[in-house]
N, C-alpha and C positions, 0 to 999 in steps of 0.2 A: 607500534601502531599509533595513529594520530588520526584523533576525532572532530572534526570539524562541521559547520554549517554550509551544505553544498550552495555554490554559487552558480548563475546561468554560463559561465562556459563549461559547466561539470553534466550540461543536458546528453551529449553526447553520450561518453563515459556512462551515467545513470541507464539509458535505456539498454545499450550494450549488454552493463550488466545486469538488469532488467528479463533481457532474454536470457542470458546467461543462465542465473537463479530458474527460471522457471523451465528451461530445459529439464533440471533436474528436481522437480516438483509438481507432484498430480495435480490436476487444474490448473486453476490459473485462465484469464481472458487476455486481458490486456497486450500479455504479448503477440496474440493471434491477429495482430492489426499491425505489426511489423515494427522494423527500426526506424523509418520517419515519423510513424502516429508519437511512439514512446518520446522521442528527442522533443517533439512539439507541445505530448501532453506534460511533459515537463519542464518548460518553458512556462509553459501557462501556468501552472502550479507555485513555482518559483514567483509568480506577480502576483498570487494569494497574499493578502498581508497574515492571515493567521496562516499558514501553510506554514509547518516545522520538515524542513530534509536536510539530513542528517547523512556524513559519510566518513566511512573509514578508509583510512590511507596504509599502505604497508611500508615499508622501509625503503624502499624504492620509489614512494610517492602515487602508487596506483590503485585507484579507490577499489578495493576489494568489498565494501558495504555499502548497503544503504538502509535508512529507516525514514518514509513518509509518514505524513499525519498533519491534522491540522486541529486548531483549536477548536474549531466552531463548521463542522462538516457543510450545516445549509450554507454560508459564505461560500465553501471549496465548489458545491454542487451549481450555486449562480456562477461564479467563476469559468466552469466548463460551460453552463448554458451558454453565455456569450460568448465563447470560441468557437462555439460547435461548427462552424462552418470550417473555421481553420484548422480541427482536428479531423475534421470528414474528409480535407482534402489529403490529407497526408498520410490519411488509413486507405485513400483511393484506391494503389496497384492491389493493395491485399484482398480489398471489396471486388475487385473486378476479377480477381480470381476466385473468390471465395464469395458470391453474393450473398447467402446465410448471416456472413458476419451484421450486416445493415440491420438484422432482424433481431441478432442476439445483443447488439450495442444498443440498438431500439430499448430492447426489454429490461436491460442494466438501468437504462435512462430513466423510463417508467416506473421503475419497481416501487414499492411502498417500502416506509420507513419502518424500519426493524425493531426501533424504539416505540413507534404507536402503533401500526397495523398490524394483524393477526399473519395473513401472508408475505412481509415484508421481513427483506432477506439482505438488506443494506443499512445501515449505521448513516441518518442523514442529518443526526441533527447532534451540537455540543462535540466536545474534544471524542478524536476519532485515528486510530492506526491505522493509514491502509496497507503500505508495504514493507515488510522485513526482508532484506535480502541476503546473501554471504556468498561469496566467489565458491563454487566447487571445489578449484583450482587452488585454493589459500592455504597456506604450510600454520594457518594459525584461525582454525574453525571457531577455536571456543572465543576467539574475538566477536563473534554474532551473540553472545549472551552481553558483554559489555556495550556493544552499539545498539541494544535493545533497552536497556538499564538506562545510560546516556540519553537516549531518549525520549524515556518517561520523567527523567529528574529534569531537563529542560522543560516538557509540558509543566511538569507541576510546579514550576518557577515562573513561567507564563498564565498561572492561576487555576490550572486544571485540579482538579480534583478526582475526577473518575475520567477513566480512556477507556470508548468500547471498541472493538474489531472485527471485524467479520473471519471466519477459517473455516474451508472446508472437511470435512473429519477423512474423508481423503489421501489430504497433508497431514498423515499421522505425526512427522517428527516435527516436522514447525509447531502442532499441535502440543506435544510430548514438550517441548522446548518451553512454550509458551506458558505450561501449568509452573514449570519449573521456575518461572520468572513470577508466579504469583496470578495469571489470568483463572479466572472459574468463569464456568457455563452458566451466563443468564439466559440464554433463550436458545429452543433447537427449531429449525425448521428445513424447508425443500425447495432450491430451482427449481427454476424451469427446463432444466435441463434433468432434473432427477438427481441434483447431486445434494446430499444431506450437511448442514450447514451450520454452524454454531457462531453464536453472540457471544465473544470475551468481554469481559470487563477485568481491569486491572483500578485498586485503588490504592492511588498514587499517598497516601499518608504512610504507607510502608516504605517506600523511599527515602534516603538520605539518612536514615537511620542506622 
């Protein structure tokens, strides 16, 4: 397995597996806005200067992983503000079948900050996880515990100190996974959808030791 820094011809590949991952994972939004929104919103992502993405390769050369995150969330959150038009149009076909999605990406957009406000249910601000992923399909799972590890020890070489992360309790085994890497519950609250939601924090001084 070979762990690398994903580059913008890997947008493709990412959202793929993207959907892939979340086929097989209660919740999840992002991929409900299809394989153009993904390929685009990771483009854009990729032109974050603090935006860390992170993938794993198998022996064959075919990214089985991924791990997002960025240094400093408010940066990643302007970063989409100025897209927004360019990701609206490429969640289009999905919007036009699904007009709900417009309201539910609305309310993602809106939400208050998990770190100050009492109903805020997103990570906006300082070093921040958003996606862990691992091919279903991969003859080598427990590589999702090393491409998780890989990259926290990157954040905390980029100066991090604490990583938080949003998970739904839903994703019991992402959940289950992530205690085992060292996250604990700062903060529990509710979508707007009614789904019950926890604040990890991971502190990255345990790393590299």
């Amino acid at each position: 397995m070979t762990i690398r820094t994903a580059k913008s011809r890997d947008a493709k590949d990412l959202a793929r597996l993207h959907i892939e991952c979340s086929k097989a994972q209660p919740g999840g939004f992002m991929h409900r806005l299809g394989l153009g929104f993904l390929v685009e919103y990771y483009r854009v992502s990729m032109k974050e200067k603090f935006c860390l993405i992170i993938v794993a390769e198998d022996e064959d050369g075919k990214i089985v992983g991924l791990h997002s995150g960025t240094l400093r969330a408010e940066e990643h959150a302007e970063m989409l503000r100025r897209s927004k038009w360019r990701l609206g149009m490429a969640s289009l076909p999905r919007v036009l079948r699904n007009p709900k999605l417009i309201f539910d990406s609305m309310a993602r957009a809106n939400s208050g900050s998990a770190d100050t406000e009492k109903d805020g249910y997103v990570v906006k601000t300082g070093p921040r996880g958003e996606y862990w992923g691992w091919s279903p399909s991969s003859s080598n799972p427990g590589g999702a515990l090393a491409l998780h590890r890989a990259w926290h020890e990157m954040m905390k070489a980029m100066g991090a100190t604490l990583v938080r992360s949003e998970i739904d309790t839903c994703n019991s085994r992402i959940l289950k996974f992530a205690k085992t890497m060292g996250a604990r519950v700062v903060k529990e609250m509710q979508t707007p959808e009614g789904e019950k939601r926890l604040i990890l924090e991971y502190d990255l001084a345990a790393y590299g030791k």
